[in-house]
VOPALO-177370 format. One record per residue (C-alpha): x negated, y negated, z negated; residue number from 1; residue in one letter. Coordinates in nm, 4 decimals, decimal comma. Layout:
REM VOPALO-177370
{{X; Y; Z}; NUM; A}
...
END
This chain:
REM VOPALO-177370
{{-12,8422; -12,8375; -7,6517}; 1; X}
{{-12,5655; -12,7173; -7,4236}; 2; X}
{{-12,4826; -12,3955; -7,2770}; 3; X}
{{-12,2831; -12,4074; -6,9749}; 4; X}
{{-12,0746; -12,1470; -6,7761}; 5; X}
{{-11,8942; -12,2503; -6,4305}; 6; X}
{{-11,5759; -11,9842; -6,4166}; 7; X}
{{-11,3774; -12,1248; -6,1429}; 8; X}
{{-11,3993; -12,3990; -5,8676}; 9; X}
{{-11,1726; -12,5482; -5,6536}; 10; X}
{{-11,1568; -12,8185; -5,3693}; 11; X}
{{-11,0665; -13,1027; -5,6178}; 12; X}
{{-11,1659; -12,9491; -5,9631}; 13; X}
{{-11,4777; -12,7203; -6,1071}; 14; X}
{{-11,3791; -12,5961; -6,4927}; 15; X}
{{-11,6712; -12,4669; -6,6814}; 16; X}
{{-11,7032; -12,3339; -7,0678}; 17; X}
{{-11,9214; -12,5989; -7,2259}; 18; X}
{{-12,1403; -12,4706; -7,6219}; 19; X}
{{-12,3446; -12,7288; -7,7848}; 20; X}
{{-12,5678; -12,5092; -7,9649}; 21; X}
{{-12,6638; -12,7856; -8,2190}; 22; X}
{{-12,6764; -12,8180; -8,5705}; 23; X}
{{-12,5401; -12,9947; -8,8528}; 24; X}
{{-12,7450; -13,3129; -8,8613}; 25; X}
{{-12,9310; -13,2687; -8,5766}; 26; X}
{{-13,0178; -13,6571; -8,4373}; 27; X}
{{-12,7753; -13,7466; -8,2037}; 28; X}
{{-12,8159; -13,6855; -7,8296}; 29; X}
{{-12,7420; -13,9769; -7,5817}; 30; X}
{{-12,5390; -13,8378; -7,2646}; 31; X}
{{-12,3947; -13,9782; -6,9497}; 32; X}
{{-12,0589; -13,8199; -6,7866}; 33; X}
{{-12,1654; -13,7315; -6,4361}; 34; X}
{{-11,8030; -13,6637; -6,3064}; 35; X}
{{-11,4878; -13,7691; -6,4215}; 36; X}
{{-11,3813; -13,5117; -6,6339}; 37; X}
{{-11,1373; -13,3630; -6,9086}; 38; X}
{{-11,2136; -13,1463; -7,1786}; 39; X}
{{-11,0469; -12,9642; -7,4427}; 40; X}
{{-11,2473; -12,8694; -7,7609}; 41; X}
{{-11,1770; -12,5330; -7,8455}; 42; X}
{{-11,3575; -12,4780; -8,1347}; 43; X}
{{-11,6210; -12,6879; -8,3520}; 44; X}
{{-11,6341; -13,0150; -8,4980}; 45; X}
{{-11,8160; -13,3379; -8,3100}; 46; X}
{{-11,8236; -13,7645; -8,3295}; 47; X}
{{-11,8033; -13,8957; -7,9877}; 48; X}
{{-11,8891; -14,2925; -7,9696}; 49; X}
{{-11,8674; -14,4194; -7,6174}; 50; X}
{{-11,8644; -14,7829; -7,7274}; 51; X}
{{-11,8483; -14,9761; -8,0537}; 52; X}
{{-11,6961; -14,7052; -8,2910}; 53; X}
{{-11,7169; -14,3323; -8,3533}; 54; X}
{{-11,4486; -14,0790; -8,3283}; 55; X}
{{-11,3982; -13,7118; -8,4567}; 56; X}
{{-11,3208; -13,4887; -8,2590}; 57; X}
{{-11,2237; -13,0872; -8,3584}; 58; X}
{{-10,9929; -12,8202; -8,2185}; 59; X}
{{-10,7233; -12,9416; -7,9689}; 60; X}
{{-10,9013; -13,2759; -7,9021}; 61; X}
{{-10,9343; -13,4037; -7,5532}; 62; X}
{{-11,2474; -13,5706; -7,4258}; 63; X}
{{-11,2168; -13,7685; -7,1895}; 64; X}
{{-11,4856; -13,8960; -6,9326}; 65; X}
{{-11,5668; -14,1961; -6,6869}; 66; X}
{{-11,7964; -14,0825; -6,4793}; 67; X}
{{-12,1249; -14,2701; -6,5204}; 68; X}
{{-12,0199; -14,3800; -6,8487}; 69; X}
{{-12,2927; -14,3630; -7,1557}; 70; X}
{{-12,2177; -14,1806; -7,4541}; 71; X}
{{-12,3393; -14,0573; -7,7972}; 72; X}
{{-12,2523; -13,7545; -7,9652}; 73; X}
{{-12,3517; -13,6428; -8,3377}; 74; X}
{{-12,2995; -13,3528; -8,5459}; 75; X}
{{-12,2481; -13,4900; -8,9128}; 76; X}
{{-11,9779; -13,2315; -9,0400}; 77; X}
{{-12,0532; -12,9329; -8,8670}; 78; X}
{{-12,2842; -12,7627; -8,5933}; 79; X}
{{-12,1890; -12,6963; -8,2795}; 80; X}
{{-11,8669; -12,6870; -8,0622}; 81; X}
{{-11,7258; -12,5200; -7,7529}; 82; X}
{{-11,5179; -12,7051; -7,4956}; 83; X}
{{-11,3654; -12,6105; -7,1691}; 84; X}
{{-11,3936; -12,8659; -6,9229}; 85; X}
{{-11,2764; -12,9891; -6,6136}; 86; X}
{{-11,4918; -13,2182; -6,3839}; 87; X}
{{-11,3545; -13,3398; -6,0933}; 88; X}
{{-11,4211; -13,4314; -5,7352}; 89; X}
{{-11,4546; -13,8490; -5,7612}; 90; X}
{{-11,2491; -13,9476; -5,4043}; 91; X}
{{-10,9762; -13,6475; -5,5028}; 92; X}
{{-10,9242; -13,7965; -5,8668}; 93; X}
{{-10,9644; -14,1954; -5,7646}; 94; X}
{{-10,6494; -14,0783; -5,4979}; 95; X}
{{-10,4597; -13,8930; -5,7954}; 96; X}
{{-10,4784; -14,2198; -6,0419}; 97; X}
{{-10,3897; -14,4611; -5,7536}; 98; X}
{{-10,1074; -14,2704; -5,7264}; 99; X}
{{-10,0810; -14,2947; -6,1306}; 100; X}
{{-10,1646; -14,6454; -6,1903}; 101; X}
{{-10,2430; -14,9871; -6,0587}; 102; X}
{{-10,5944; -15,1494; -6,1374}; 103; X}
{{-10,7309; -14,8250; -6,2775}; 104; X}
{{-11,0807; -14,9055; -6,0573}; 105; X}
{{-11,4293; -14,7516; -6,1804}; 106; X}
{{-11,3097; -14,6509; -6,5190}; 107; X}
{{-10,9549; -14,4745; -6,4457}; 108; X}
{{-10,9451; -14,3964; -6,8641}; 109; X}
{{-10,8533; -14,6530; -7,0834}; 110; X}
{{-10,9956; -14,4288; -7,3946}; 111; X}
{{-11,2026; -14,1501; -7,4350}; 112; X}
{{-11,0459; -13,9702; -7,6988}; 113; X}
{{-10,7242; -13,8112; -7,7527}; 114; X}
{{-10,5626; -13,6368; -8,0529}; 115; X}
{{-10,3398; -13,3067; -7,9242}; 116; X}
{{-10,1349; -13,2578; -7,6631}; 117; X}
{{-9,9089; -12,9776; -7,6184}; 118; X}
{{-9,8578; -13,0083; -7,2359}; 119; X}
{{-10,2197; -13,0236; -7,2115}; 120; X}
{{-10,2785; -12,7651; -7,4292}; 121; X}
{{-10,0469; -12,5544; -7,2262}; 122; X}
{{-10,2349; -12,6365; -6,8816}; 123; X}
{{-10,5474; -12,5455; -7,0400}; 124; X}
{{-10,3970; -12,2323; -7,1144}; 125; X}
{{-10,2393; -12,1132; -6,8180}; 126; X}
{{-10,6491; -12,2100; -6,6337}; 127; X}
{{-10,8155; -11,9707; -6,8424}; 128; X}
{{-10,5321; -11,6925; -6,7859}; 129; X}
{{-10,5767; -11,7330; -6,4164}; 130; X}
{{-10,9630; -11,7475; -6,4530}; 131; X}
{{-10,9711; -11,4419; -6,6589}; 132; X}
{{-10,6921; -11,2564; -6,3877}; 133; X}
{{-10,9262; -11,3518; -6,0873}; 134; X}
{{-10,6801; -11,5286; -5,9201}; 135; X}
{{-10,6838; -11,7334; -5,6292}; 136; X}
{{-10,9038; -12,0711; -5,6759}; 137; X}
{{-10,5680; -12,2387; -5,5056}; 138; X}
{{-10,3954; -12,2502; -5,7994}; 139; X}
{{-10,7013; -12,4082; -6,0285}; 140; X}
{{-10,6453; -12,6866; -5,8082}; 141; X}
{{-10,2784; -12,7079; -5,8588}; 142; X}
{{-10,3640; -12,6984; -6,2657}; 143; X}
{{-10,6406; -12,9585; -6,2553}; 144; X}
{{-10,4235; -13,1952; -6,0431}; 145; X}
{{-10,1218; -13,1373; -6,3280}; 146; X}
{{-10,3467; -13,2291; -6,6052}; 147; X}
{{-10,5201; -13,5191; -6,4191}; 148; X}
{{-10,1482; -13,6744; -6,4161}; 149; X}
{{-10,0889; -13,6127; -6,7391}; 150; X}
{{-10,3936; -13,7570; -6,8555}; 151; X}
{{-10,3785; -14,0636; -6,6672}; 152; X}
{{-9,9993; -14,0848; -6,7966}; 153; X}
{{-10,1722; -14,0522; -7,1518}; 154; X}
{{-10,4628; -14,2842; -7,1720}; 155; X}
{{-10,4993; -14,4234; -6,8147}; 156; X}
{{-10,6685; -14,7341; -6,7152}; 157; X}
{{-10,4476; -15,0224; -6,5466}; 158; X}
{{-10,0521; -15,0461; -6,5358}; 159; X}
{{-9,8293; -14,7249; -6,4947}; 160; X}
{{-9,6751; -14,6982; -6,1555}; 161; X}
{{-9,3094; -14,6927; -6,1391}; 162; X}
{{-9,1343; -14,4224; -6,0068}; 163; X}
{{-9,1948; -14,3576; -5,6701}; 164; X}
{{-8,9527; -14,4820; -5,4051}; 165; X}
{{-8,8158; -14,1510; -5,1890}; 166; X}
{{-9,0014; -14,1071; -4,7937}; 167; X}
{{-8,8481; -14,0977; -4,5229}; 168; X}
{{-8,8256; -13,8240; -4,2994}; 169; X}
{{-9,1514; -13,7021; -4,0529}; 170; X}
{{-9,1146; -13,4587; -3,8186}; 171; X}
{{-9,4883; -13,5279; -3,7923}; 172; X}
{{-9,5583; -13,4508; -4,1670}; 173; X}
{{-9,3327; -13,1493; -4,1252}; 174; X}
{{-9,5468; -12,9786; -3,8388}; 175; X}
{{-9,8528; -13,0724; -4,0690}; 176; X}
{{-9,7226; -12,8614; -4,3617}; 177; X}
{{-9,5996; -12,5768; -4,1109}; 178; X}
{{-9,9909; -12,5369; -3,9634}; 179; X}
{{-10,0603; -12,5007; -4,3502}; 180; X}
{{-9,7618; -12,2508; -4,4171}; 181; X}
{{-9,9265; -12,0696; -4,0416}; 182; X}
{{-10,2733; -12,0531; -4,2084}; 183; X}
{{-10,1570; -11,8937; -4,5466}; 184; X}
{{-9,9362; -11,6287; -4,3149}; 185; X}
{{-10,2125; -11,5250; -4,1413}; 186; X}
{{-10,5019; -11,5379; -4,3785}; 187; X}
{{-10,2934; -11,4483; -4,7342}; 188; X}
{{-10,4999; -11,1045; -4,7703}; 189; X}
{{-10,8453; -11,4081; -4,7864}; 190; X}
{{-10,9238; -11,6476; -5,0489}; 191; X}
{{-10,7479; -11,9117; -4,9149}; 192; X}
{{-10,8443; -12,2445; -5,1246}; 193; X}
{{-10,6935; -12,6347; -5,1404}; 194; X}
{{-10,9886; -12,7287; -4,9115}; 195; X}
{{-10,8582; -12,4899; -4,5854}; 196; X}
{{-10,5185; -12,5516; -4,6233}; 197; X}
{{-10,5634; -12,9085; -4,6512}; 198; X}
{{-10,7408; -12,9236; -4,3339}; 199; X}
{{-10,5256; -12,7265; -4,1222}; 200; X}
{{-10,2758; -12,9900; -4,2582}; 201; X}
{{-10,5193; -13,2632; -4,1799}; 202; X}
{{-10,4156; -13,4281; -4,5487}; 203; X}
{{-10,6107; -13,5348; -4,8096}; 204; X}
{{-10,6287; -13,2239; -5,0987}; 205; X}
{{-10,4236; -13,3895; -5,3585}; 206; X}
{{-10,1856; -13,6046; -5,0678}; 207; X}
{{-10,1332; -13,2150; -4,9526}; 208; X}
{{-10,0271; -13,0929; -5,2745}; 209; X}
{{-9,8182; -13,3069; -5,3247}; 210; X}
{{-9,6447; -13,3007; -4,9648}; 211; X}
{{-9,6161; -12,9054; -4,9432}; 212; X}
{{-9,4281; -12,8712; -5,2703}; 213; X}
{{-9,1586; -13,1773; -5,1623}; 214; X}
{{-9,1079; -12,9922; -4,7770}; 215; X}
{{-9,1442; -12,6563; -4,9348}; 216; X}
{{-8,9548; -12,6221; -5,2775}; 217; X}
{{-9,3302; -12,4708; -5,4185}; 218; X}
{{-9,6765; -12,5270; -5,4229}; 219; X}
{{-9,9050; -12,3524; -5,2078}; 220; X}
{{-10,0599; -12,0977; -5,4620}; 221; X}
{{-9,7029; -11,9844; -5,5570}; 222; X}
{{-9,6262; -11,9595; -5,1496}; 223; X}
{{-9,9444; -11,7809; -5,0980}; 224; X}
{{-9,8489; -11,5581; -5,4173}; 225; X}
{{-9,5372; -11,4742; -5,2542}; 226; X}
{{-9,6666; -11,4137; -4,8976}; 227; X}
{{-9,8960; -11,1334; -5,0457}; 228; X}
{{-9,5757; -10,9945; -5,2354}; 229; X}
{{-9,3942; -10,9839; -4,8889}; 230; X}
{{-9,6428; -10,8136; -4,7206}; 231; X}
{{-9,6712; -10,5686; -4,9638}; 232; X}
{{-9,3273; -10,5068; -4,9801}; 233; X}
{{-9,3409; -10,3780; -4,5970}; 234; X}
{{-9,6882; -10,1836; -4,7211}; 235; X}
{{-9,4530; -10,0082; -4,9790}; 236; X}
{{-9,1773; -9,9524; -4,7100}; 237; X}
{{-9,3302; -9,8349; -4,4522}; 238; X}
{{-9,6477; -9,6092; -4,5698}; 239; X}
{{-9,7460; -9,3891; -4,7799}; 240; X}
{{-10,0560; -9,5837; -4,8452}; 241; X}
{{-10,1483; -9,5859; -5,2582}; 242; X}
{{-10,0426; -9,8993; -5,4600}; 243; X}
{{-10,3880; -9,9805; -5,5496}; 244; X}
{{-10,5197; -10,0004; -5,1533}; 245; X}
{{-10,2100; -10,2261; -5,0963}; 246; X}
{{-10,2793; -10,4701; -5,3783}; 247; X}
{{-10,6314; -10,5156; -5,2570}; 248; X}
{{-10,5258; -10,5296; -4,8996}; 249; X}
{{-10,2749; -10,7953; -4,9277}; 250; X}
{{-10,5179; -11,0345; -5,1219}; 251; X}
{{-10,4862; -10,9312; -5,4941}; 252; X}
{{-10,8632; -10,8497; -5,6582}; 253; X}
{{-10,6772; -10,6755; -5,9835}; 254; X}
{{-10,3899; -10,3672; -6,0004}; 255; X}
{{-10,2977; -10,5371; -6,3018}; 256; X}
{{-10,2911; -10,9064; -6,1935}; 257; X}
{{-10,0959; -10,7201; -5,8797}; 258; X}
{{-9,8264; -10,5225; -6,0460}; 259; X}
{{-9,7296; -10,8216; -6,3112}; 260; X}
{{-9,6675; -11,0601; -5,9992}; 261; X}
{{-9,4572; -10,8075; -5,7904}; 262; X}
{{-9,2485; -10,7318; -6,0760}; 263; X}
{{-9,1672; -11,0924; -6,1705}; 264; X}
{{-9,0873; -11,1928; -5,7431}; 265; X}
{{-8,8988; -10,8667; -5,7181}; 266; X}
{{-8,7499; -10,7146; -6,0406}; 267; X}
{{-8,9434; -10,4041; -6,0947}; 268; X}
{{-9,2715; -10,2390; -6,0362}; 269; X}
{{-9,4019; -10,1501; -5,6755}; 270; X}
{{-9,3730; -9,7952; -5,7725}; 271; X}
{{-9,0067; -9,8088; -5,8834}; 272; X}
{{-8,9752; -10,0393; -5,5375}; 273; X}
{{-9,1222; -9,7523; -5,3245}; 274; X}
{{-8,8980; -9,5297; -5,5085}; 275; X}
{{-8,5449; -9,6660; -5,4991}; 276; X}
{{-8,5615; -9,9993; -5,3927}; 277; X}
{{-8,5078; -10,3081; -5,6614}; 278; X}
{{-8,2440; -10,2602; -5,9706}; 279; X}
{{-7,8954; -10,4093; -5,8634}; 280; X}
{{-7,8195; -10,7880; -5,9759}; 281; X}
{{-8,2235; -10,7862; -6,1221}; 282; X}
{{-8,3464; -11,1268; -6,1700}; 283; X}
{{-8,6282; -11,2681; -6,0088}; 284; X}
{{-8,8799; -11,5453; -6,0866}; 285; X}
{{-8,6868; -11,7613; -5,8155}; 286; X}
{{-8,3656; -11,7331; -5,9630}; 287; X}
{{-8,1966; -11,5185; -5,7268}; 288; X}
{{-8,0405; -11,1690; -5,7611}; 289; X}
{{-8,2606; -10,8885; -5,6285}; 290; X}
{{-8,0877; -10,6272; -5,3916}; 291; X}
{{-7,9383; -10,3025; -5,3877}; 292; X}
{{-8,0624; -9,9762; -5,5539}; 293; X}
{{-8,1836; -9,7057; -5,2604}; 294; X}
{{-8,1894; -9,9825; -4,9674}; 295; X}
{{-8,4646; -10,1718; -4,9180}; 296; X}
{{-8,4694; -10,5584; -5,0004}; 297; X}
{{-8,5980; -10,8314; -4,7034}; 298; X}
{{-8,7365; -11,0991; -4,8996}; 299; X}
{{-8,6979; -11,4158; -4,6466}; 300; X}
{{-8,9177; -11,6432; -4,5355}; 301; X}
{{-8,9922; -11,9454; -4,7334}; 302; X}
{{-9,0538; -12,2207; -4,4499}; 303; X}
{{-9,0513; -12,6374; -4,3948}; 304; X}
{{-8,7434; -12,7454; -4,3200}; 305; X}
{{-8,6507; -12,7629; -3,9067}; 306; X}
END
C-alpha cells in the first residue's frame, strides 16, 4: 500500500513523497512505472526485482524507472519505506537523454538500481529545501533536469555522448532568449514556470534551459530570483512601504525565504539596505563587491548578449 503526496510540479518534472505502508512479509506487490522516474529512498528497507534478480535497496538508494517497465517489490527485512520521487514528463526526458546518450530508445536506464550518490543526494536536497521555502516551481525544473543528467551519466542506456562541440553564434536564438528575459521582467512579481518562459522563447523546456544559462551566465530561476531582488531594491529606495508588503509584492510567498535571498544578492538585510545602503567591499552571491555605505547601490541588468 502506498501513500502518496505531490509537493511540487514543474513543466518537465512532478516530485512527490512516496510511503509504502507495508509490512514485513507482506506478499509481494507487482507494479508498473508509469513515468520515467527517479527516486531516492529516504528511509526503510525494500527488494526491488525488475528482471531476473533481486536487489536491496535502503537509505540513500536510487530507484530508478523505465516507464512502462514491470516490477516486483517485497518486504523481507523490514516494513515499509519512504521515497521521494521524481517522475518526469516522457518527450522532456527522451530530449534530455538524447542529449546524454546515443541509442538510449524506450528504456533510457541501463539498471534500475543504484547504490549512493553524493551529487544526487545533494540535488535531492536542495528540492525539498525549495519545496519546503515555497519557492518558485522554475527552479524544480532546473533540479530535475540536473539530476536527470546525472542519472543518465550514472546508469544510462546506450553510449555516452562526447562532449559537445561549441554553437555558433544566432542572433535569432539571442532574440529568443531576450522575449524570455522580457517575460520574467515584466511578470517576476507571478509564478512564472519552465512552461511560459519556454514558450515566449518558442524552445523546447529542457533545449531552453539549457540555451538561457549559455547566453545568460544563469539559469532562469536564479535570473528571476534576482529580478525580484532588483525590484525590491527600488521598493526599499524609494518608499516607505514595510519589508513584508515588498517581499510579497515582488514575487516572494515567505519574509523568511525573502530576507535570506536579498542578503546573499546584496550583502545585508533589506532593513540594514533601507537604512544605510550595503556594507563597503561586502560580498555577494555573484562574486562581486557590493557598494558604498549611505549611497544607494544600482544592481545592473543581467541581459543576452547584443
Amino acid at each position: 500500500m502506498e501513500t502518496p503526496s505531490e509537493s511540487g510540479r514543474g513543466a518537465i518534472v512532478r516530485v512527490r513523497e512516496y510511503r509504502c505502508a507495508a509490512a514485513a512479509g507482506d506478499p509481494p506487490e507487482d507494479e508498473r512505472f508509469g513515468d520515467t522516474s527517479i527516486a531516492i529512498v529516504r528511509s526503510g528497507v525494500f527488494s526491488f526485482r525488475g528482471g531476473s534478480r533481486a536487489q536491496l535497496l535502503t537509505t540513500g538508494f536510487l530507484l530508478l524507472g523505465n516507464a512502462g517497465q514491470r516490477y516486483e517489490v517485497s518486504h523481507e527485512h523490514a516494513g515499509g519505506d519512504f521515497c521521494l520521487v521524481f517522475n518526469f514528463e516522457r518527450a522532456a526526458f527522451d530530449e534530455i537523454a538524447g542529449s546524454v546518450r546515443r541509442g538510449a530508445e524506450d528504456r533510457p536506464f541501463a539498471v534500475n538500481v543504484l547504490a549512493p550518490r553524493p551529487r544526487a543526494e545533494a540535488i535531492m536536497n536542495s528540492a525539498e529545501e525549495r519545496m519546503r521555502e515555497g519557492t518558485s516551481v522554475l527552479g524544480l525544473d532546473e533540479l530535475g533536469i540536473a539530476l536527470a543528467e546525472f542519472t543518465l551519466g550514472e546508469a544510462g542506456a546506450g553510449a555516452a555522448r562526447g562532449a559537445s562541440a561549441s554553437i555558433p553564434e544566432n542572433p535569432r536564438t539571442r532574440e529568443r532568449v531576450l522575449a524570455a528575459i522580457s517575460e520574467i521582467e515584466n511578470r517576476a512579481h507571478e509564478e512564472l514556470d519552465l512552461a511560459t518562459l519556454s514558450r515566449a522563447a518558442e524552445m523546447s523546456p529542457f533545449h531552453f534551459l539549457r540555451t538561457f544559462k549559455r547566453e545568460t551566465g544563469v539559469t532562469p530561476y536564479r535570473f528571476l530570483l534576482q529580478t525580484r531582488i532588483r525590484n525590491a531594491l527600488e521598493f526599499l529606495r524609494d518608499t516607505s512601504e514595510p519589508v513584508t508588503d515588498i517581499a510579497f509584492d515582488v514575487g516572494f510567498s515567505d519574509l523568511s525565504n525573502f530576507i535570506n535571498a536579498f542578503r546573499r544578492e546584496v550583502g545585508c538585510s533589506p532593513r540594514e539596505y533601507r537604512k544605510s545602503g550595503p556594507p563597503i567591499g561586502a560580498r555577494v552571491s555573484g562574486g562581486a563587491a557590493a557598494g558604498c555605505r549611505g549611497g544607494r547601490m544600482k544592481m545592473p541588468r543581467l541581459s543576452a548578449r547584443a
